[in-house]
KOLNU-424243 format. One line per field, with one value per residue (C-alpha): residue number from 0; x, y negated, z; residue in one letter. Coordinates in steps of 0.05 Angstrom, whole numbers. Example, Ala and Ser with C-alpha at 12.3 -4.5 7.8 and 13.67 -1.06 7.14 Angstrom:
residues 2
resi c(0; 1) $
xx c(246; 273) $
yy c(90; 21) $
zz c(156; 143) $
resn c(a; s) $
//
This chain:
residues 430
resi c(0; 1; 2; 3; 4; 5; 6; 7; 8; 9; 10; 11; 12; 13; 14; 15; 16; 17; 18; 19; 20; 21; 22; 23; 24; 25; 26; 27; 28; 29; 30; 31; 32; 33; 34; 35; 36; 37; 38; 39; 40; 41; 42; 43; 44; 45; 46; 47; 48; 49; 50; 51; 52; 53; 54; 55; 56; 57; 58; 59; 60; 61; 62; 63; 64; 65; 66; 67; 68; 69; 70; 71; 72; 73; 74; 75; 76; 77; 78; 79; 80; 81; 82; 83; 84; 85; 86; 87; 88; 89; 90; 91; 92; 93; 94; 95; 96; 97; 98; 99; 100; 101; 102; 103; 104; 105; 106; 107; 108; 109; 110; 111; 112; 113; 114; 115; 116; 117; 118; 119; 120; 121; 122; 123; 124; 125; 126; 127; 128; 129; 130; 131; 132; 133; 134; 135; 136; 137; 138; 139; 140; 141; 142; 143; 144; 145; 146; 147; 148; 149; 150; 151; 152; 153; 154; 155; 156; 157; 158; 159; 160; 161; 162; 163; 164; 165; 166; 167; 168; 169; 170; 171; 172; 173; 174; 175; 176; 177; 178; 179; 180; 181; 182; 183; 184; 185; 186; 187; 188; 189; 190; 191; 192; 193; 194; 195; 196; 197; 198; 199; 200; 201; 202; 203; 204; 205; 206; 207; 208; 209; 210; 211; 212; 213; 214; 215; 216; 217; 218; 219; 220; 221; 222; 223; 224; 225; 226; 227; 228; 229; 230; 231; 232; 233; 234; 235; 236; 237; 238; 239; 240; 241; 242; 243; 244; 245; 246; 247; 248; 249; 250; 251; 252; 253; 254; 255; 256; 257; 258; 259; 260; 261; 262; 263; 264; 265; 266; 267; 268; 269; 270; 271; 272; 273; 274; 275; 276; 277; 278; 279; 280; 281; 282; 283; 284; 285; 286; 287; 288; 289; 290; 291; 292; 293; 294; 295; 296; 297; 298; 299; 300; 301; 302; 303; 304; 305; 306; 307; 308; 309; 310; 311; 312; 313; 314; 315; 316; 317; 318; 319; 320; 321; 322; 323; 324; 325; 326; 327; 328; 329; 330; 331; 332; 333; 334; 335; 336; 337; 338; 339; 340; 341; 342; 343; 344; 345; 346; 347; 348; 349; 350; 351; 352; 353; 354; 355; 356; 357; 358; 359; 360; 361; 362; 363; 364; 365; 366; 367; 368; 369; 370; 371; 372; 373; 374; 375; 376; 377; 378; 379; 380; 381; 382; 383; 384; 385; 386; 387; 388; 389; 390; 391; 392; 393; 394; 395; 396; 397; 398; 399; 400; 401; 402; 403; 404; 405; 406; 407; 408; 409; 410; 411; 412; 413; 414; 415; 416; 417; 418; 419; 420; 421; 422; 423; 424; 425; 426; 427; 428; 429) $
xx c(-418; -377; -322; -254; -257; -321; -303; -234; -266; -326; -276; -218; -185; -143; -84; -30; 47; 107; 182; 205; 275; 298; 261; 188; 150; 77; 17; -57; -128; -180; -248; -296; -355; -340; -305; -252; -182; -134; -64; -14; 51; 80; 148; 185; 199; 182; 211; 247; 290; 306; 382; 365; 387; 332; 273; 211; 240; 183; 129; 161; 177; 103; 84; 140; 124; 60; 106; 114; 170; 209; 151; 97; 85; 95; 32; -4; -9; -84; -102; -95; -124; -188; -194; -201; -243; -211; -187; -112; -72; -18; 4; 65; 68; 134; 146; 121; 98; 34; 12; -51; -103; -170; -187; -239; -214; -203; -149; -109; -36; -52; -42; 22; 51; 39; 68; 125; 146; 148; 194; 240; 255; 211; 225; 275; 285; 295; 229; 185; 232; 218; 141; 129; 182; 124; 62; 93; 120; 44; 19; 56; 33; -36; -37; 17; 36; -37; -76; -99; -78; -41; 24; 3; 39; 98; 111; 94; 141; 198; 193; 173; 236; 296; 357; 300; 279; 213; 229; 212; 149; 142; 129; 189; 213; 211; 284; 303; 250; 288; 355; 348; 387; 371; 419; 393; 327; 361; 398; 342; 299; 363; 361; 294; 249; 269; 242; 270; 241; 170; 117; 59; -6; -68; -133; -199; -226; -171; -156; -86; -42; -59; -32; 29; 40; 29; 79; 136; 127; 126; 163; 214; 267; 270; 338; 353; 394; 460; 454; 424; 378; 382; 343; 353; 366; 363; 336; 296; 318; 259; 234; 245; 206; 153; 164; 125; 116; 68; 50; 22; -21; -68; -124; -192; -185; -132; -123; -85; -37; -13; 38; 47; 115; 84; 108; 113; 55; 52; 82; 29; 31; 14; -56; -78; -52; -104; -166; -142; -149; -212; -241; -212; -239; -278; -335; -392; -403; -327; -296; -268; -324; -379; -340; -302; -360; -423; -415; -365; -374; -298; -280; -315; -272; -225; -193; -142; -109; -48; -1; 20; 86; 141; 179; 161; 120; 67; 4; -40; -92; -113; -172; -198; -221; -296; -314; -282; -247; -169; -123; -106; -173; -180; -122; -132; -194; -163; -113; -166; -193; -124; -112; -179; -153; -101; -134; -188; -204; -256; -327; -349; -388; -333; -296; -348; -357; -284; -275; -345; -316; -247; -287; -337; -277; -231; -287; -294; -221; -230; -297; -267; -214; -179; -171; -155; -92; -73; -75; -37; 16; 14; 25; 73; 121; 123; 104; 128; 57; 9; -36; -42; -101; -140; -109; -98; -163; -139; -85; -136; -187; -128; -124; -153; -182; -117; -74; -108; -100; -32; -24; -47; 5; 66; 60; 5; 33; 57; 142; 123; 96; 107; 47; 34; -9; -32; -59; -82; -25; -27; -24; 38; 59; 17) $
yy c(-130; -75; -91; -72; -20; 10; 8; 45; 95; 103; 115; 163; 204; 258; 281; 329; 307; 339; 344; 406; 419; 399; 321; 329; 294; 334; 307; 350; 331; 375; 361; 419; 368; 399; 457; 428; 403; 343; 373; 310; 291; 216; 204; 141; 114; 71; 21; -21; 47; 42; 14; -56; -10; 43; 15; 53; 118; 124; 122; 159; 218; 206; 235; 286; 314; 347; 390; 451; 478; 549; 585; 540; 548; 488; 428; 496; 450; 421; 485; 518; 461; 462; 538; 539; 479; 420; 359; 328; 259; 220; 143; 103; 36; -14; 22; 98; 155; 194; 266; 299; 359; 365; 436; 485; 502; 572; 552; 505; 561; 541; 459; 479; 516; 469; 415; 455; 474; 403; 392; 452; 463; 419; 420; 362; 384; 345; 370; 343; 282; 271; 286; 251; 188; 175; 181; 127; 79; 87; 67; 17; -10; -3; -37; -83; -100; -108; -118; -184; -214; -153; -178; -229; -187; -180; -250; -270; -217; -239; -314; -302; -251; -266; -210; -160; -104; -129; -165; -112; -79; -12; 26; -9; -41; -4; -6; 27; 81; 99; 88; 131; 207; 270; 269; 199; 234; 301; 255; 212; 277; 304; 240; 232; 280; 315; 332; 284; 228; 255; 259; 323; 298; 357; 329; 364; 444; 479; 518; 478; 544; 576; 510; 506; 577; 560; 503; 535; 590; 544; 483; 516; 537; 473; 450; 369; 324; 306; 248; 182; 158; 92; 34; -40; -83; -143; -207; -255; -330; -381; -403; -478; -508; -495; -449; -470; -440; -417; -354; -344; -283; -246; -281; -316; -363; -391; -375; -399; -358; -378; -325; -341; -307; -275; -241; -157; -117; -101; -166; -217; -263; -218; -198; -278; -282; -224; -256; -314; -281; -250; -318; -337; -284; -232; -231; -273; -320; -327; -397; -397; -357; -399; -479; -447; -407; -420; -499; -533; -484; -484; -413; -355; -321; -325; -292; -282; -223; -213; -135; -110; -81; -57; -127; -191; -195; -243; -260; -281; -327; -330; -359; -350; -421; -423; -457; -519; -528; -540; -502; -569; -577; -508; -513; -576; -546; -484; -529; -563; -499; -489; -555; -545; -479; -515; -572; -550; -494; -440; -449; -393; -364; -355; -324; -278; -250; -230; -192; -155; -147; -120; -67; -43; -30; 6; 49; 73; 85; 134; 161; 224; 262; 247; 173; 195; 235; 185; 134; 176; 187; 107; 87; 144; 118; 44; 27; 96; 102; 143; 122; 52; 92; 81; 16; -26; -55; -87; -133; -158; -171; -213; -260; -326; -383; -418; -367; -373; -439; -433; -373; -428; -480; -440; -391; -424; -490; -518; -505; -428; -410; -394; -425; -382; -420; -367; -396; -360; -339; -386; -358; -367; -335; -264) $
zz c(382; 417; 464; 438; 495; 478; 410; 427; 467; 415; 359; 393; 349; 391; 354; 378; 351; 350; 305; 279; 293; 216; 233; 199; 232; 255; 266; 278; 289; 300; 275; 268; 253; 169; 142; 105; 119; 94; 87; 74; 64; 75; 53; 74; 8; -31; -88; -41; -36; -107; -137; -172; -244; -231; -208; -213; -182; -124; -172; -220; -166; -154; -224; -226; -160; -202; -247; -210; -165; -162; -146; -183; -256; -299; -284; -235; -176; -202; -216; -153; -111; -165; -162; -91; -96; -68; -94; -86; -109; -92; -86; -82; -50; -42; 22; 22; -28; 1; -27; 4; -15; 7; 16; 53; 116; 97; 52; 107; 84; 4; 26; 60; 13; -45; 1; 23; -47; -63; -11; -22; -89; -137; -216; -232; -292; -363; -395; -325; -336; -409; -402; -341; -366; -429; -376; -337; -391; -419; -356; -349; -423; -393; -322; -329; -402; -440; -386; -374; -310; -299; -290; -226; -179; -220; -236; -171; -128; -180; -158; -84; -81; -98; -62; -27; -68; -66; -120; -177; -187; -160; -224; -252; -310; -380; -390; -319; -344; -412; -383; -323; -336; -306; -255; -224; -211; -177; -130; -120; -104; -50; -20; 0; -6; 55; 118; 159; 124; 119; 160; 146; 171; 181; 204; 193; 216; 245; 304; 327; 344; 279; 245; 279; 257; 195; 199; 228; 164; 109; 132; 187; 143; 98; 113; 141; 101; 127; 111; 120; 88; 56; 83; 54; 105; 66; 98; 46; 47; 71; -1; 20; -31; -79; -141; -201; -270; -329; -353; -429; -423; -471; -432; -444; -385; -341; -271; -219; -172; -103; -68; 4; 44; 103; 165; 156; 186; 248; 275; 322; 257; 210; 251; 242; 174; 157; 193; 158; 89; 112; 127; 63; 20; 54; 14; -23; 36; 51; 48; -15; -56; -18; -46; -113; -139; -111; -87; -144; -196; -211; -211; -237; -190; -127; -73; -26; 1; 41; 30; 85; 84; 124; 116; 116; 48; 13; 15; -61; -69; -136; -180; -247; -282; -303; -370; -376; -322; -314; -273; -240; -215; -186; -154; -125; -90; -73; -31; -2; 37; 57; 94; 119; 148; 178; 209; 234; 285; 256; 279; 327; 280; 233; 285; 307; 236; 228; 285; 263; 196; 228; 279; 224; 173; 228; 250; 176; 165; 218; 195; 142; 153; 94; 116; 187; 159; 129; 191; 231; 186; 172; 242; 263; 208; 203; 275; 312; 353; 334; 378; 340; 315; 372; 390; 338; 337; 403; 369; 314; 384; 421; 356; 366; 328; 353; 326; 256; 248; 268; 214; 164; 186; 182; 129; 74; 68; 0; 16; 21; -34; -115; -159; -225; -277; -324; -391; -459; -500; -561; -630; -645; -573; -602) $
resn c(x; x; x; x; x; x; x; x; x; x; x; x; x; x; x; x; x; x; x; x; x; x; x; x; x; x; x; x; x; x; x; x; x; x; x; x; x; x; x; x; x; x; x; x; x; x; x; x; x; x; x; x; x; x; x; x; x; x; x; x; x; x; x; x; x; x; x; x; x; x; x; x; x; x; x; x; x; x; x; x; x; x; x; x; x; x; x; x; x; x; x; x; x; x; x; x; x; x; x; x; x; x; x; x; x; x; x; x; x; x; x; x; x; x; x; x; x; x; x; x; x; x; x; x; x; x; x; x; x; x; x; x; x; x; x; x; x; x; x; x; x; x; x; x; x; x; x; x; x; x; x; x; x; x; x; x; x; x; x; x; x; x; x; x; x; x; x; x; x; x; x; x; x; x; x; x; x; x; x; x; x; x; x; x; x; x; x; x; x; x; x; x; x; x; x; x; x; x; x; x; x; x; x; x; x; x; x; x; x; x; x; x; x; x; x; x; x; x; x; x; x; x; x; x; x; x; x; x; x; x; x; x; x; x; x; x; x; x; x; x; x; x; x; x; x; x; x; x; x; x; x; x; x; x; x; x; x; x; x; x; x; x; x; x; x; x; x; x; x; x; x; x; x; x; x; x; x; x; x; x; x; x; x; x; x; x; x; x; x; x; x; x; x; x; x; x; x; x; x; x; x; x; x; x; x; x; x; x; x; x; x; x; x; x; x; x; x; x; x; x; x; x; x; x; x; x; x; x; x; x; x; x; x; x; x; x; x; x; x; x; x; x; x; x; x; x; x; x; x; x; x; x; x; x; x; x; x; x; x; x; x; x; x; x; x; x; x; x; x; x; x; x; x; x; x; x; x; x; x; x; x; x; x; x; x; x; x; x; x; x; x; x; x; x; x; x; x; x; x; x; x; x; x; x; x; x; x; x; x; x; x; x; x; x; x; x; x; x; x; x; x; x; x; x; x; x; x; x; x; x) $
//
């Protein structure tokens, strides 16, 4: 196994950063090893940015951002990324909305511009609005609304949250997404999508001077807001208790869901809470595959995985019932590899395997330079250090078996979380 040092050193990504006078955020990496280029954009928004009456807003913007701009024709911006023979997308999580193109090197100014008209004069316009308002409520049908299981993280979020915005999903809820009016979407656009809330991430073959040249050209002149932008500083009150209820879903069988409140990312807690998962769940010989599925036979299948996100958020275990067996009785054993967990320290074994697990998957987050664009962009703007991209494996390596257990005591214990038993809809439910 590597040392965290070795592994540091082995795995050094060399970046060059620097803030343009209107606040965007820059960040380059060189990498002649291919001749192509990630051009990205991170925005610090998310749906916990959203007003309780229009949820769904970040994703929404996420959709709309693909319409065009001043300068772009009408649904152009796949066109010129394919004719030029790159690929682009875009995501939105509770906490940030990411937009990147992978291009040929040669074509470093077409990723700029396409980013900088976004962010200077996109269409927010009642047409984009109306098209992009029936894509999203139909993806919404599809993910969340007839797809089985796929409300867990709803109805979980809604229970575990009760006064932070992480309360609603981030796509939203249908009725925010037909009330919503053209002007709530041009204010949402002026209030965030500017360049002082956005960080532009480059990693890949490029000669650094030229870039910044290339910067200062398209992104330069884009004007800062003036004014600040909104952050919810809402504190979630401790659960105190367990949260209990049933879901009827248009399932086959039931399943049992167990949200745990968790520290945010980035915090000392947060590291052990995420080996703990990993021991939990990180694969076919992890704790609770190796009793639930393969020993007892009681789940066809389980997991547990923790988000991380910019405040204190929640971690899932979940478990789908096999043939003939209760939700009561998976959960029951579910619980037991929690107090196990907690009693008892990992073997060192265990241990050794989770920090393998941790090194192998950091060194291939930096192995491409589309995932390296979009590290640096990560921990420049929830943790403010860059260079977290060479060092974070350090804080996983100074997590100990003590800490884990520890992680298990205070944050998956019964008074901190909300169990969801999902169960077939019954006819009369249809």
């Amino acid at each position: 196994m590597l040392a965290a040092s070795q592994l540091t050193w082995a795995q050094k990504v060399d970046y060059v950063e620097y803030d343009l006078d209107n606040g965007l955020h820059v960040i380059l990496h060189q990498d002649k090893s291919t001749p192509i280029v990630a051009v990205a954009v991170m925005y610090h928004v998310g749906s916990k940015n959203e007003k309780p009456d229009r949820t769904g807003f970040a994703h929404f913007f996420e959709h709309l951002m693909f319409e065009g701009s001043e300068n772009i024709e009408r649904g152009e911006y796949d066109s010129y990324v394919q004719r030029a023979g790159g690929t682009l997308n875009a995501n939105t999580t509770y906490d940030r909305t990411y937009y990147y193109e992978i291009l040929p090197s040669n074509q470093l100014a077409l990723g700029l511009w396409l980013e900088s008209e976004r962010m200077l004069h996109a269409k927010v316009d009642q047409k984009g609005i109306e098209t992009q308002r029936e894509v999203v409520k139909e993806e919404r049908r599809q993910r969340i609304d007839n797809q089985p299981y796929g409300s867990v993280l709803q109805e979980s979020f809604e229970r575990a949250f009760t006064e932070h915005p992480y309360h609603w999903p981030v796509i939203g809820y249908m009725k925010d997404l037909e009330d919503a009016q053209e002007e709530d979407y041009k204010q949402f656009y002026e209030d965030f999508y500017v360049p002082n809330n956005a960080v532009l991430s480059i990693a890949g073959d490029i000669d650094i001077g030229d870039a910044k040249n290339l910067i200062a050209t398209y992104f330069g002149g884009i004007p800062k807001s003036k004014k600040t932008v909104y952050r919810p500083n809402i504190v979630e009150p401790a659960l105190n208790g367990e949260v209990r209820d049933t879901i009827y879903d248009n399932i086959q069988l039931p399943a049992v869901i167990q949200t745990y409140r968790i520290p945010a990312q980035g915090t000392k807690d947060y590291y052990a809470v995420d080996m703990l998962s990993r021991l939990l769940s990180g694969g076919e010989s992890s704790r609770l595959y190796k009793a639930l599925v393969d020993e007892q036979q009681k789940a066809l299948f389980v997991g547990n995985f923790p988000l991380a996100l910019e405040d204190p958020g929640a971690s899932i275990a979940f478990g789908i019932c096999n043939m003939g067996v209760s939700p009561d009785e998976l959960e029951k054993a579910m619980n037991t590899e929690m107090v196990r967990a907690m009693n008892d320290l990992i073997t060192e074994k265990e241990f050794e395997k989770l920090r393998n697990q941790v090194e192998n998957e950091l060194v291939s987050s930096n192995s491409r330079v589309a995932s390296i664009a979009e590290n640096l962009a990560t921990y420049y703007l929830f943790y403010g250090d860059t260079d977290l991209v060479n060092k974070e494996i350090d804080r996983y390596m100074e997590v100990t078996r003590e800490d884990i257990r520890e992680a298990a005591k205070n944050y998956f214990k019964a008074d901190n979380r909300v169990v969801l038993t999902y169960l077939p809809k019954p006819s009369d439910k249809s």
